[in-house]
VOBA-153079 format. One record per residue (C-alpha): residue in one letter; chain; x, z, y. Coordinates in steps of 0.001 Angstrom, whole numbers, always signed. Layout:
BEGIN
+----+----+---------+---------+---------+
| aa | ch |      xx |      zz |      yy |
+----+----+---------+---------+---------+
|  A |  A |       X |       Z |       Y |
...
+----+----+---------+---------+---------+
END
This chain:
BEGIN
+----+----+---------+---------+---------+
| aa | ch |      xx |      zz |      yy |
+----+----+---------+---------+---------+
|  X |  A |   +6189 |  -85849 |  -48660 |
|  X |  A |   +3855 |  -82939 |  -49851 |
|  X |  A |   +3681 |  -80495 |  -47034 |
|  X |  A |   +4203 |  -77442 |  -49125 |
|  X |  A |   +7983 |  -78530 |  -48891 |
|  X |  A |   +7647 |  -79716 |  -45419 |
|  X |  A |  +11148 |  -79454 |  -43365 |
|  X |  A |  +10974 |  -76468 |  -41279 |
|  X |  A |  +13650 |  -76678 |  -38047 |
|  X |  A |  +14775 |  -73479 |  -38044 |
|  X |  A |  +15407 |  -71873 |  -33947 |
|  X |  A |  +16481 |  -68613 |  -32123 |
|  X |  A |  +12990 |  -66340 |  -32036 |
|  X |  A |  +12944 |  -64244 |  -29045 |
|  X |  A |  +14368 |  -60607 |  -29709 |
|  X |  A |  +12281 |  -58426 |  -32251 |
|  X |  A |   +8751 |  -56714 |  -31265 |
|  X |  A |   +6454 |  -55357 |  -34063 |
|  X |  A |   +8087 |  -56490 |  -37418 |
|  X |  A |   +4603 |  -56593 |  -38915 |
|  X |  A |   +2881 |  -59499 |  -37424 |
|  X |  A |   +3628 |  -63560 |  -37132 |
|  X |  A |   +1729 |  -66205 |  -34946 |
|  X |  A |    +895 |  -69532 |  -36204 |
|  X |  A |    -163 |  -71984 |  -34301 |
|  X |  A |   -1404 |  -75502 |  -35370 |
|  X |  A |   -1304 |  -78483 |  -32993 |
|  X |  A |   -1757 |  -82453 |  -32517 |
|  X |  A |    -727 |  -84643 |  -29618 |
|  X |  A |    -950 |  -81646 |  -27044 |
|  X |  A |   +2550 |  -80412 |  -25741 |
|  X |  A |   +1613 |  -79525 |  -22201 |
|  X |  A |   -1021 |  -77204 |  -23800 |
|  X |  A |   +1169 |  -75804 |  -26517 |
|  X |  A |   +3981 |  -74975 |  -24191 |
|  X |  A |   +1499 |  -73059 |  -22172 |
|  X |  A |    +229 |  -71020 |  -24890 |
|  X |  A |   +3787 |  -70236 |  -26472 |
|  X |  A |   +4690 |  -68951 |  -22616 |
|  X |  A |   +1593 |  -66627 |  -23707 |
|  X |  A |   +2995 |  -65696 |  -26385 |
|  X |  A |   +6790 |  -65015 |  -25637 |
|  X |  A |   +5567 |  -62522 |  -22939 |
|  X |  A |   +3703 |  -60508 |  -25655 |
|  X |  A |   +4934 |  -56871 |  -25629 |
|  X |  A |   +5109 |  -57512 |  -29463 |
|  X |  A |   +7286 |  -60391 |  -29319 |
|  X |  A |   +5960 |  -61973 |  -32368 |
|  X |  A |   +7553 |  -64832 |  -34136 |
|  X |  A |   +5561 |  -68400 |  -34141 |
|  X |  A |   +5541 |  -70676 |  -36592 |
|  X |  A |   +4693 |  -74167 |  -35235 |
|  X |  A |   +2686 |  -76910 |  -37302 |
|  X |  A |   +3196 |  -80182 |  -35363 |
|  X |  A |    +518 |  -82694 |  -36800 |
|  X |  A |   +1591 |  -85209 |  -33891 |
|  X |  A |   +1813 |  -88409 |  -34699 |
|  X |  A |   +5646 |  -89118 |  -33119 |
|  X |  A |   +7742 |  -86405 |  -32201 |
|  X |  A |   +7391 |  -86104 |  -28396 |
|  X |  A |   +6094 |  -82381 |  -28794 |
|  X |  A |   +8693 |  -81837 |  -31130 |
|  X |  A |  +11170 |  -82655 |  -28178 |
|  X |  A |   +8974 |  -80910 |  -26008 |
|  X |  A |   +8858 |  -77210 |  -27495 |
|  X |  A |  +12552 |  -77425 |  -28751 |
|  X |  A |  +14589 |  -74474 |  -28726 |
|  X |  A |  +11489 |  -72565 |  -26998 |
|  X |  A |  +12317 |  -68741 |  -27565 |
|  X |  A |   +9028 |  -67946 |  -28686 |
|  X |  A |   +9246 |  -70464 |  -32325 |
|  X |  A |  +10401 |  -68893 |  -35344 |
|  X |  A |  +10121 |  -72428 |  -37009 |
|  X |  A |   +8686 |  -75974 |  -36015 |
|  X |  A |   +7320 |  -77556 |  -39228 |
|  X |  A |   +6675 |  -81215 |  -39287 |
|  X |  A |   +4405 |  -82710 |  -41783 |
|  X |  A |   +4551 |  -86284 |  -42680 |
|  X |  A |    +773 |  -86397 |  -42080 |
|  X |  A |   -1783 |  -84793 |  -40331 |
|  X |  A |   -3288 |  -81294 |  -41932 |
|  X |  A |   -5872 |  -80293 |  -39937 |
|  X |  A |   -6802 |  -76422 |  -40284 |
|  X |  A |   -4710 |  -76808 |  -43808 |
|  X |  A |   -1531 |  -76875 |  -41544 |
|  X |  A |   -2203 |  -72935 |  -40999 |
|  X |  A |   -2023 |  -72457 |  -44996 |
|  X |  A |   +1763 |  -74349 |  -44382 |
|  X |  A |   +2465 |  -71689 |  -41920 |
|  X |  A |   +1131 |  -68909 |  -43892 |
|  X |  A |   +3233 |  -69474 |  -46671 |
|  X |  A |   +6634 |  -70187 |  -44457 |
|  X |  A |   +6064 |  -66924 |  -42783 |
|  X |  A |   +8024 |  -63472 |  -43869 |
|  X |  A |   +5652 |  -60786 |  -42213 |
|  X |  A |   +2979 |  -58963 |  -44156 |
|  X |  A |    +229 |  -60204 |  -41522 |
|  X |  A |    -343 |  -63602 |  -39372 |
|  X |  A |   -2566 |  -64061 |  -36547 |
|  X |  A |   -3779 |  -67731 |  -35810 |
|  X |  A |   -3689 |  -69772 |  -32286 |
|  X |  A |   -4483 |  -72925 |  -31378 |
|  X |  A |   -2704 |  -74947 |  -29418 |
|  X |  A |   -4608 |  -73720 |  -26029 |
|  X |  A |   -4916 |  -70117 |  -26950 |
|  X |  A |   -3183 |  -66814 |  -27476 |
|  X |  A |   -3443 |  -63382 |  -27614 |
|  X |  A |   -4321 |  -60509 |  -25029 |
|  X |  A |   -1205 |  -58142 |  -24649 |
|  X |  A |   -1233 |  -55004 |  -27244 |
|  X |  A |   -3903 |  -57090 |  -29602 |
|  X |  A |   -1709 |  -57834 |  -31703 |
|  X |  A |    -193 |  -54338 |  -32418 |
|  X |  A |   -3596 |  -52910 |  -32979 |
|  X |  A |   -4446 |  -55549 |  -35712 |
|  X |  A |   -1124 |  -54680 |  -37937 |
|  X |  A |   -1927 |  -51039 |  -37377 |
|  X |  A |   -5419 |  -51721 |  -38587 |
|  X |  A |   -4478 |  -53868 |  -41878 |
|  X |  A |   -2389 |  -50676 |  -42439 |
|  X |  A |   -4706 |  -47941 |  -42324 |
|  X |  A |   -7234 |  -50144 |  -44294 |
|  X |  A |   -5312 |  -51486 |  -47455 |
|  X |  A |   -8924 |  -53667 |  -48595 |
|  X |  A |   -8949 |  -55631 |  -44982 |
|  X |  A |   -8402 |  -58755 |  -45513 |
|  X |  A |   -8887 |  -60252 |  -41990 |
|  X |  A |  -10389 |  -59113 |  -38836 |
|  X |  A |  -12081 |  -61449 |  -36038 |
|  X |  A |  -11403 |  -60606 |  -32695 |
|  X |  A |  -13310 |  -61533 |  -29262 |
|  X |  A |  -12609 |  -64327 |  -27818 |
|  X |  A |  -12226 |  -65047 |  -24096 |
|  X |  A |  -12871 |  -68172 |  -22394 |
|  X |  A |  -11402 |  -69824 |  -19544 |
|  X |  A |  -10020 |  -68279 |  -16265 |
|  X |  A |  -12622 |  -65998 |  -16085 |
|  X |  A |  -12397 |  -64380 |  -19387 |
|  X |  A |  -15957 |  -65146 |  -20332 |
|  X |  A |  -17379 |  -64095 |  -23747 |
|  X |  A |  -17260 |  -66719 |  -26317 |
|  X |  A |  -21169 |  -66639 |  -27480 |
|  X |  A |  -19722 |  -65997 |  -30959 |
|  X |  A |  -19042 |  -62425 |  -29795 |
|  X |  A |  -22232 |  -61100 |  -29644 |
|  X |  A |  -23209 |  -62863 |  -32943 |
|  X |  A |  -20705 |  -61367 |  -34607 |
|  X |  A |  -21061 |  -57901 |  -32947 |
|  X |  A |  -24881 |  -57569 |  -33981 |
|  X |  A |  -24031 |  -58775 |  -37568 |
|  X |  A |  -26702 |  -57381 |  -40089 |
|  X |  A |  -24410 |  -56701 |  -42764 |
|  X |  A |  -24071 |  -53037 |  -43366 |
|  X |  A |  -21116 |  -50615 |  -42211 |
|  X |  A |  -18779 |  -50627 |  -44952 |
|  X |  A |  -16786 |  -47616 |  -44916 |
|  X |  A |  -13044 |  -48402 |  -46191 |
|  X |  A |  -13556 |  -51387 |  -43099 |
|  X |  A |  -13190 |  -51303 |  -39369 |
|  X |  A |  -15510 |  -53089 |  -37121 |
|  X |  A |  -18653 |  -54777 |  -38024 |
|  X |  A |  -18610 |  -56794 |  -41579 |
|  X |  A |  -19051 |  -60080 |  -40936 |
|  X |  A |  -18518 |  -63963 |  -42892 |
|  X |  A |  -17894 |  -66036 |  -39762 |
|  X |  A |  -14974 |  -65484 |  -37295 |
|  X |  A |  -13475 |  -68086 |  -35011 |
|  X |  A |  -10236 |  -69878 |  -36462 |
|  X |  A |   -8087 |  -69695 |  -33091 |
|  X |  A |   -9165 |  -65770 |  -33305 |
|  X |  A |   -8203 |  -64267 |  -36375 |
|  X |  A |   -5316 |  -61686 |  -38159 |
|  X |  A |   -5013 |  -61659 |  -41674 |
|  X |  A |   -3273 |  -60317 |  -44394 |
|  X |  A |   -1003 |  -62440 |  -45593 |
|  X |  A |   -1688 |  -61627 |  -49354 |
|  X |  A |   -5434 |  -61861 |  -49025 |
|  X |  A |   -5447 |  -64929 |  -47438 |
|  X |  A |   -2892 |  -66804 |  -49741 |
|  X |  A |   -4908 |  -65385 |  -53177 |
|  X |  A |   -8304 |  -66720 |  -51570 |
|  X |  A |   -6515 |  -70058 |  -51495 |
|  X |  A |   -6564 |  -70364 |  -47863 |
|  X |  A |   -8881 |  -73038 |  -45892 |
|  X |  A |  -10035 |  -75312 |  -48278 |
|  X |  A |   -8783 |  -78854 |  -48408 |
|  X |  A |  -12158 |  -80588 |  -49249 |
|  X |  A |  -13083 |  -79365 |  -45513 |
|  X |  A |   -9591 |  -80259 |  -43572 |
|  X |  A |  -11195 |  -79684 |  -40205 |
|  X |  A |  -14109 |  -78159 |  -38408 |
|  X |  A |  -16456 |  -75283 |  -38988 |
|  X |  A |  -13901 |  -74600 |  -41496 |
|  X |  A |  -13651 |  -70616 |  -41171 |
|  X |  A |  -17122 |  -69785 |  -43012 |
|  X |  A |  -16008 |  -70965 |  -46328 |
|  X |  A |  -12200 |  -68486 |  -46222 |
|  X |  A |  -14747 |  -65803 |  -45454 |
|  X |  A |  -16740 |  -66420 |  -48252 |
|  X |  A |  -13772 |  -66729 |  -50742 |
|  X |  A |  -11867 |  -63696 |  -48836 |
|  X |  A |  -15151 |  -61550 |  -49838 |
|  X |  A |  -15659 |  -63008 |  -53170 |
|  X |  A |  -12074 |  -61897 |  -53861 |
|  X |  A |  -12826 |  -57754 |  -53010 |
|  X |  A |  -11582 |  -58360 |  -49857 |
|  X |  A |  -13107 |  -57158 |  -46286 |
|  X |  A |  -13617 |  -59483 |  -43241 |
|  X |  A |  -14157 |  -57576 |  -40279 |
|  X |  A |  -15166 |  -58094 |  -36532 |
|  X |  A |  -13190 |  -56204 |  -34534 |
|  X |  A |  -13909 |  -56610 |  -30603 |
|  X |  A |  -10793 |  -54037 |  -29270 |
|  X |  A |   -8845 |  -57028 |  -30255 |
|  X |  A |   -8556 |  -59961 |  -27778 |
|  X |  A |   -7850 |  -63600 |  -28293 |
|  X |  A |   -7790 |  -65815 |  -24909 |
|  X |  A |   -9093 |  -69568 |  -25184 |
|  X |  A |   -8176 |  -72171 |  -22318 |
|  X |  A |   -9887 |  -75852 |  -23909 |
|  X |  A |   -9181 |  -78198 |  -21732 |
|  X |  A |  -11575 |  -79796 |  -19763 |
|  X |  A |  -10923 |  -83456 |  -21244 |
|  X |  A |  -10310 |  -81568 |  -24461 |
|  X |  A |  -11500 |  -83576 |  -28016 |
|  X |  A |  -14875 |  -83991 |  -28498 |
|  X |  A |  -17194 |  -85791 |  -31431 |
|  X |  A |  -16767 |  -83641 |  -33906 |
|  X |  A |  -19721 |  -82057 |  -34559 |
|  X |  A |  -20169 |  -84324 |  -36962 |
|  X |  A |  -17522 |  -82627 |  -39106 |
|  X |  A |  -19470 |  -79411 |  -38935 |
|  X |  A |  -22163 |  -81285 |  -40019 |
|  X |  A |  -20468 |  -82324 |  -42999 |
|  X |  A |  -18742 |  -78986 |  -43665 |
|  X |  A |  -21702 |  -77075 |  -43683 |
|  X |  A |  -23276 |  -79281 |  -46481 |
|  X |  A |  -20210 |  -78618 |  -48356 |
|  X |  A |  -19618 |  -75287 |  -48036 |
|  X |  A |  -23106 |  -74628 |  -49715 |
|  X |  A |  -22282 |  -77305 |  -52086 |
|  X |  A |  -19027 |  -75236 |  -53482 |
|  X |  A |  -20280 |  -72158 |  -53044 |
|  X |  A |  -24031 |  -71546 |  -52564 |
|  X |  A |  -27097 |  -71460 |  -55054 |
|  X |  A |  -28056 |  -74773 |  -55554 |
|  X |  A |  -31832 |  -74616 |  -53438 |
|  X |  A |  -29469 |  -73340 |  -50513 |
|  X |  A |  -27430 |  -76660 |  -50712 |
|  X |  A |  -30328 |  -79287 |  -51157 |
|  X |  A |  -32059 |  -77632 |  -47799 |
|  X |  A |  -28778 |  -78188 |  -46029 |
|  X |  A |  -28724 |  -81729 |  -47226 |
|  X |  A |  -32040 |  -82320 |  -46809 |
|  X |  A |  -31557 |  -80720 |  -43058 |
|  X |  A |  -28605 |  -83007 |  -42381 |
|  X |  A |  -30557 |  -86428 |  -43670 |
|  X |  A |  -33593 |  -85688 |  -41901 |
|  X |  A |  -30899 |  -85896 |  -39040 |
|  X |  A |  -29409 |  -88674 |  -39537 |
|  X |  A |  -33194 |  -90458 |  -40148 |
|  X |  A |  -33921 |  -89190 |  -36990 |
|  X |  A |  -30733 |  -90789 |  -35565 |
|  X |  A |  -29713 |  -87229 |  -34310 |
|  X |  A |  -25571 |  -87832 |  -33182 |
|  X |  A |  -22970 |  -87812 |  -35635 |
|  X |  A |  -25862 |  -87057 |  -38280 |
|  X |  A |  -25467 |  -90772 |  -40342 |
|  X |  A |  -21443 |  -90636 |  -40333 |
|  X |  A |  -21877 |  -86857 |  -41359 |
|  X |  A |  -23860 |  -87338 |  -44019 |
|  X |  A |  -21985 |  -90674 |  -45557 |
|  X |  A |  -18579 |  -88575 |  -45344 |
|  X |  A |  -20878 |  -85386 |  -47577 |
|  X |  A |  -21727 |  -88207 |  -49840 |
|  X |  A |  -18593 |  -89491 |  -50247 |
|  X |  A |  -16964 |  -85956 |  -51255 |
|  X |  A |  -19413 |  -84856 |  -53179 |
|  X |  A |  -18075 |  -85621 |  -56726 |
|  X |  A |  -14815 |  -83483 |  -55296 |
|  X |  A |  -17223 |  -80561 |  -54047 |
|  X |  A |  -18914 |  -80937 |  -57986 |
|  X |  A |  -16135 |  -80649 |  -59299 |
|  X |  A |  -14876 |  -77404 |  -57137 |
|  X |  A |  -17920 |  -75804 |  -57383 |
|  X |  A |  -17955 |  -71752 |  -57550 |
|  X |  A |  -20837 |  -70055 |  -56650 |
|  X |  A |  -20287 |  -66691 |  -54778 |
|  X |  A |  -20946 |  -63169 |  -56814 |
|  X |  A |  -24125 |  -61376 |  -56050 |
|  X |  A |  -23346 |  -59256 |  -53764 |
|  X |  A |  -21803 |  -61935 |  -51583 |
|  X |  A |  -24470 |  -64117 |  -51992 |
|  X |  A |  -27090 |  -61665 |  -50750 |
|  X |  A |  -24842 |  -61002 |  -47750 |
|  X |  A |  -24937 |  -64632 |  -46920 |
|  X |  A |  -28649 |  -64598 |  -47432 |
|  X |  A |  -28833 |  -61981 |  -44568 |
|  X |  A |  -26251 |  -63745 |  -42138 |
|  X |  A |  -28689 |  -66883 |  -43266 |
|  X |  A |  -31869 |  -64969 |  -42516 |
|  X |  A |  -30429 |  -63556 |  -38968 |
|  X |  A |  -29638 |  -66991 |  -37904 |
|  X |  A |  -33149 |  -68265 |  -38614 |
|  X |  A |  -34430 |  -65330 |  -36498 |
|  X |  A |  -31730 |  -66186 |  -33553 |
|  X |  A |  -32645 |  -69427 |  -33708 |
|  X |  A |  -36808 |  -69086 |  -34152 |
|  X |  A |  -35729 |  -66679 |  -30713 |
|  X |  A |  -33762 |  -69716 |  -28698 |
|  X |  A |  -36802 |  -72129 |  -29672 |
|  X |  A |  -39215 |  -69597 |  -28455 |
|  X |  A |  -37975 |  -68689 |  -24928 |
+----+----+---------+---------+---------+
END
């Protein structure tokens, strides 16, 4: 079953907040988690419909989260999407924008308001980051402050800081922008995914944004899922490899075999999975316009300094 015509069980939302803004909210073998952050967001002042993307394998969160007042709609692929289940929910929903939430995150109260009323005083946004909080103690994700000092120049028709990262679990966008970039790509499927959107997003005339008056809150459990830095391994290879000048590409894959030489973790399964799609990433291939090229040359550049900086101290 393809999952652009995935069956969608259709349930009562809660009553109406802002009309402007849907939640989507992927998830995988995690109901305890999911019912906690769709408690979150039910008691948002701005009520906001949520589309569900169950990538469980049976249907015990299905059962779970039935008839929960916060869903809009509980989609059900046959198979598991990874990050592509948000471009499922994207396309199912009806508002003009659609924040993102994992399954152990939400949004602060009165975020979401301020993102719709930003995406309509700035017609070129195409998706703003947000901060994202940590844990019971609200502690700043160390994304924040990379995005906040962001070298990329004020652009004036943006709020924010310009940026080409954000954080997947902490993100509004416009729901036109995000469906004519193409959404996450489905070479990637999962992990360190988020760079890539931005890239196409920009090459597209659309603005990506930091905006840190907007909240996200992020509770990973403990026990949560771990080994996967090998996919951002991988990802990063391929990223430059569809997008990037071709001497940006071979140092990332010369970076990620020198790793896997050196027996670094994940490095040897990350770089036979690059291998394997590389034909597909060939074959995909579109390099980024000048000017967004030489904007990911200085997020590139800043990086080297930050990490020249950690190696340092």
């Amino acid at each position: 079953m393809s999952t652009e015509h995935a069956p969608g069980r259709v349930l009562q939302p809660a009553a109406p907040g802002d009309p402007r803004i849907t939640v989507a909210v992927i998830t995988r073998d995690r109901s305890a988690s999911l019912l906690r952050t769709l408690d979150a967001l039910a008691a948002l002042p701005e009520r906001p419909p949520v589309i569900v993307v169950d990538n469980s394998r049976d249907d015990t969160t299905c059962r779970a989260v039935a008839g929960h007042p916060a869903i809009a709609r509980l989609l059900r692929p046959a198979a598991n999407t990874g990050a592509l289940g948000r471009n499922l929910a994207v396309r199912h929903a009806r508002t003009p924008y659609v924040a993102f939430s994992d399954d152990d995150s939400w949004w602060e109260p009165g975020s979401l308001r301020r993102a719709a009323d930003l995406l309509d005083r700035h017609p070129r946004l195409g998706l703003l980051a947000a901060r994202t909080l940590v844990g019971e103690q609200a502690a700043e994700d160390p994304l924040n402050a990379v995005l906040a000092a962001s070298p990329l120049p004020p652009e004036p028709d943006l709020p924010g800081r310009p940026v080409l990262g954000f954080l997947g679990c902490a993100c509004v966008v416009r729901r036109e922008a995000f469906l004519s970039a193409g959404g996450y790509h489905p070479l990637l499927f999962f992990g360190g995914e988020e760079t890539l959107l931005a890239y196409d997003l920009a090459a597209a005339g659309w603005g990506v944004a930091y905006e840190p008056s907007l909240a996200a809150c992020h509770h990973p459990e403990d026990h949560g899922r771990t080994g996967r830095s090998f996919l951002v391994r991988r990802n990063h290879v391929l990223t430059a490899c569809l997008r990037r000048p071709w001497p940006v590409a071979l140092r990332a894959f010369g970076d990620l075999a020198a790793a896997a030489a050196t027996g670094h973790p994940g490095a040897r399964r990350a770089l036979r999975e690059t291998v394997a799609r590389f034909p597909a990433a060939l074959a995909r291939r579109r390099t980024l316009p000048p000017h967004v090229e030489h904007a990911a040359r200085l997020l590139d550049r800043d990086a080297a300094g930050r990490l020249e900086g950690d190696t340092a101290r």
